[in-house]
C-alpha positions in Angstrom: -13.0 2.1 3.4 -14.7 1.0 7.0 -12.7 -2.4 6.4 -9.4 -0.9 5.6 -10.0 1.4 8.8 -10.7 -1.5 10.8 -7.6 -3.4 9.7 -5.1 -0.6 10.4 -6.7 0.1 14.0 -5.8 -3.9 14.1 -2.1 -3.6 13.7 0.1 -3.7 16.6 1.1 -0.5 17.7 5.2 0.0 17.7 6.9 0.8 20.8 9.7 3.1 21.5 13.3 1.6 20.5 11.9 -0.8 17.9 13.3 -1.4 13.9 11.1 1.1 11.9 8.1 0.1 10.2 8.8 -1.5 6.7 6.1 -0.5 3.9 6.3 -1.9 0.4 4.2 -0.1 -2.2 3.8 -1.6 -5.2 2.3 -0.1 -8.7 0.7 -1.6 -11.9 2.7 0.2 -14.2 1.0 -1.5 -17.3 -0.6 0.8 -20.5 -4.3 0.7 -18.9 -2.5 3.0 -15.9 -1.4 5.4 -17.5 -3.8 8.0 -17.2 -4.3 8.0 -13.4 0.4 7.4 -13.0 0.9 10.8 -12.7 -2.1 11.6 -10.3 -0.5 8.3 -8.3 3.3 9.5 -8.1 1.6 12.6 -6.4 -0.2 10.5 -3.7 2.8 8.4 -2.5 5.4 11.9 -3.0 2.5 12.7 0.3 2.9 9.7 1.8 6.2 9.8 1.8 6.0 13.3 3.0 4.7 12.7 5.9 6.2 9.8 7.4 9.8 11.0 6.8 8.7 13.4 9.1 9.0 10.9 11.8 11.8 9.4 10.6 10.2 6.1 11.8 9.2 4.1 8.4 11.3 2.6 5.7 9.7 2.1 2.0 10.0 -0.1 -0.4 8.6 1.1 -4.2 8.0 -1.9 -6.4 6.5 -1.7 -9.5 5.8 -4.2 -12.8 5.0 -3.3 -16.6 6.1 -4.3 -20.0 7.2 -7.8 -21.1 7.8 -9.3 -17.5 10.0 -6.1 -15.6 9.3 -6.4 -12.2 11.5 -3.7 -9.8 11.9 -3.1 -6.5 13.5 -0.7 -5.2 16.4 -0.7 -1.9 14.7 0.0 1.5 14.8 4.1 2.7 13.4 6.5 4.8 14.4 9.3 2.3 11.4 10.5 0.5 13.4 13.0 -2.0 14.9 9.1 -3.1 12.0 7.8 -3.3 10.1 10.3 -5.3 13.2 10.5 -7.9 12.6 7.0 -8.3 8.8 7.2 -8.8 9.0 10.0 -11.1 11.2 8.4 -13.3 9.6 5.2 -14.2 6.6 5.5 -17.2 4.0 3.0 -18.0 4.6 0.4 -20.6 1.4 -2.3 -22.1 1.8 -5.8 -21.0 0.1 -8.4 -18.9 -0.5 -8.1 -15.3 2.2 -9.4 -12.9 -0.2 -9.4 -9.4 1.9 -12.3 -8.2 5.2 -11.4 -8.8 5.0 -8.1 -6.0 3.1 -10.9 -3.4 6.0 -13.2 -4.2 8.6 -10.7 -3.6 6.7 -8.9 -0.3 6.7 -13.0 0.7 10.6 -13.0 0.0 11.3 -9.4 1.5 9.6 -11.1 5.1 11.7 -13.7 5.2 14.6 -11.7 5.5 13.3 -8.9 8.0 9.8 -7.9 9.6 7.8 -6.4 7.1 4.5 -4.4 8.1 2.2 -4.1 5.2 2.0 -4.5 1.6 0.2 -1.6 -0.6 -0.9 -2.2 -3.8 -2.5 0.1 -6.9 -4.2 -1.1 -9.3 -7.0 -2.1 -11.7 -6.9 -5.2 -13.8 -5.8 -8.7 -13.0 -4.9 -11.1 -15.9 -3.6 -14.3 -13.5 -5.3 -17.6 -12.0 -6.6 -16.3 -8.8 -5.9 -19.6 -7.1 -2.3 -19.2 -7.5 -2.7 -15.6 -5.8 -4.4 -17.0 -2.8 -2.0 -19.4 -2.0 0.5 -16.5 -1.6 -1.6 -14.4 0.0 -2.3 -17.4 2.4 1.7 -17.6 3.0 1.3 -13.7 3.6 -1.1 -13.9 6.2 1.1 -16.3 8.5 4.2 -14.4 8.3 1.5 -11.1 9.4 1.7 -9.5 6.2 -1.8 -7.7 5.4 -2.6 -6.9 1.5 -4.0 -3.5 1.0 -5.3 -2.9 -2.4 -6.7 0.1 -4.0 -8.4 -1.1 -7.1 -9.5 1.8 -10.2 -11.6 0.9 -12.3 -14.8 -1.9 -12.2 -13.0 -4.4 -13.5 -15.4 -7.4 -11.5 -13.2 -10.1 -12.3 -10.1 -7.8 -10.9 -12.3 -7.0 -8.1 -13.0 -11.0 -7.4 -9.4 -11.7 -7.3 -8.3 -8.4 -5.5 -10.5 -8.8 -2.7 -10.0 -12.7 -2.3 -6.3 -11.7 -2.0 -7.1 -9.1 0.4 -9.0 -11.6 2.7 -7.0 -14.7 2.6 -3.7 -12.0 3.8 -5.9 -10.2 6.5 -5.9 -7.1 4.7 -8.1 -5.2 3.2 -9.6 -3.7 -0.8 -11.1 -0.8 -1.3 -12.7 0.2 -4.7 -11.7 3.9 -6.5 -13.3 6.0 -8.7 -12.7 9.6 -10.1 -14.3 11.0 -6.8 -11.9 8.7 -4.4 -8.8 10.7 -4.5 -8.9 12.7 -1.5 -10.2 9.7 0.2 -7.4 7.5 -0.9 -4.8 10.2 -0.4 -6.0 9.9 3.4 -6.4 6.3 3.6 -3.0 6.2 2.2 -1.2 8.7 4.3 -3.3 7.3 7.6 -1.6 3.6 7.2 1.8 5.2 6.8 1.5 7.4 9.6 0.3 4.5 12.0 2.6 2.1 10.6 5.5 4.8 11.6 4.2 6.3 14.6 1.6 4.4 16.1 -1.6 6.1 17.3 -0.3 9.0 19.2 1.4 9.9 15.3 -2.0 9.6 13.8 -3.8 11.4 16.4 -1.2 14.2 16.0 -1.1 14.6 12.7 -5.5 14.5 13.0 -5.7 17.0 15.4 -3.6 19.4 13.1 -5.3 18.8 9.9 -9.1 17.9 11.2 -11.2 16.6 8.2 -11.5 12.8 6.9 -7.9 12.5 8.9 -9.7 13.2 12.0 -12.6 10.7 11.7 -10.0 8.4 10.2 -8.1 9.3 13.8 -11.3 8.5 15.9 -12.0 5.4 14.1 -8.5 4.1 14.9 -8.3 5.2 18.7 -11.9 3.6 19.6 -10.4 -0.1 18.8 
């Protein structure tokens, strides 16, 4: 948690009269998710919540599952679209696709800015090599990896945070007692990522709790 802090007080804050943010969250839709999908569409319904409010961030929701589906969606700042498309999609078993959404958030950069990459999941089933060397490509065009891993999967969490690092981002691990935390963590990056720090202060101030030491974290770097 301290390192994912550190690495959103790191971003560059967005000036008045720039392009919106651009956020792509990406999902492991695969069987093992399943029990924790519907607790996730809540989550990101918040997140989009609360940076539609500013009006300053434009989302991307990717997903994979099955026998090699990979979507993405178009890029929008209208959460009511977003959450249609969240809440329609269901988990499906098949192998892990990790590389596919890093491919794709590589692909989505080289044809306009994008400010972060946010991924959910808990297993990974790929040669983490291969993942590095995008995550490497990541990293130059300033694209961090944030990862939210369930589970203990160790080899998952090997890979995850190796990605995490080689991109400048950050991982954090989840467990059933994580959910407010990552419902914070999660709304704090889209809120700076909109609005800067004077957004995140605001929205702090209002609310007080974790958001507020998540707040005071971000203003003293």
């Amino acid at each position: 948690v301290q390192v994912f802090l550190e690495k959103v007080a790191k971003t560059p804050v967005r000036q008045s009269g720039q392009q919106p943010g651009r956020l792509i969250f990406a999902l492991d839709a695969t069987a093992s998710r399943e029990p924790t999908w519907d607790h996730a569409c809540q989550l990101q319904g918040e997140m989009f919540h609360e940076t539609s409010l500013l009006g300053g961030l434009e989302i991307q929701l990717a997903y994979y599952r099955g026998f090699g589906e990979f979507q993405a969606s178009a890029w929008t700042t209208n959460s009511e679209t977003l959450l249609r498309q969240m809440t329609s999609v269901f988990c499906l078993a098949g192998e892990t696709q990790f590389r596919k959404v890093l491919c794709h958030a590589l692909e989505e950069t080289r044809k306009g800015p994008v400010d972060a990459l946010v991924f959910v999941g808990d297993c990974i089933e790929e040669d983490v090599d291969s993942l590095g060397a995008v995550a490497g490509e990541l990293a130059i065009l300033g694209v961090p990896v944030f990862i939210f891993q369930e589970g203990v999967d160790r080899i998952a969490e090997f890979a995850f945070k190796q990605v995490a690092k080689l991109s400048n981002g950050a991982h954090c691990r989840l467990d059933e007692f994580s959910a407010q935390m990552l419902r914070e963590l999660l709304r704090a990056v889209a809120v700076f990522a909109a609005g800067g720090r004077p957004a995140l202060g605001t929205l702090a101030n209002k609310e007080g709790g974790v958001m507020l030491q998540i707040a005071h974290q971000v203003k003293d770097r």
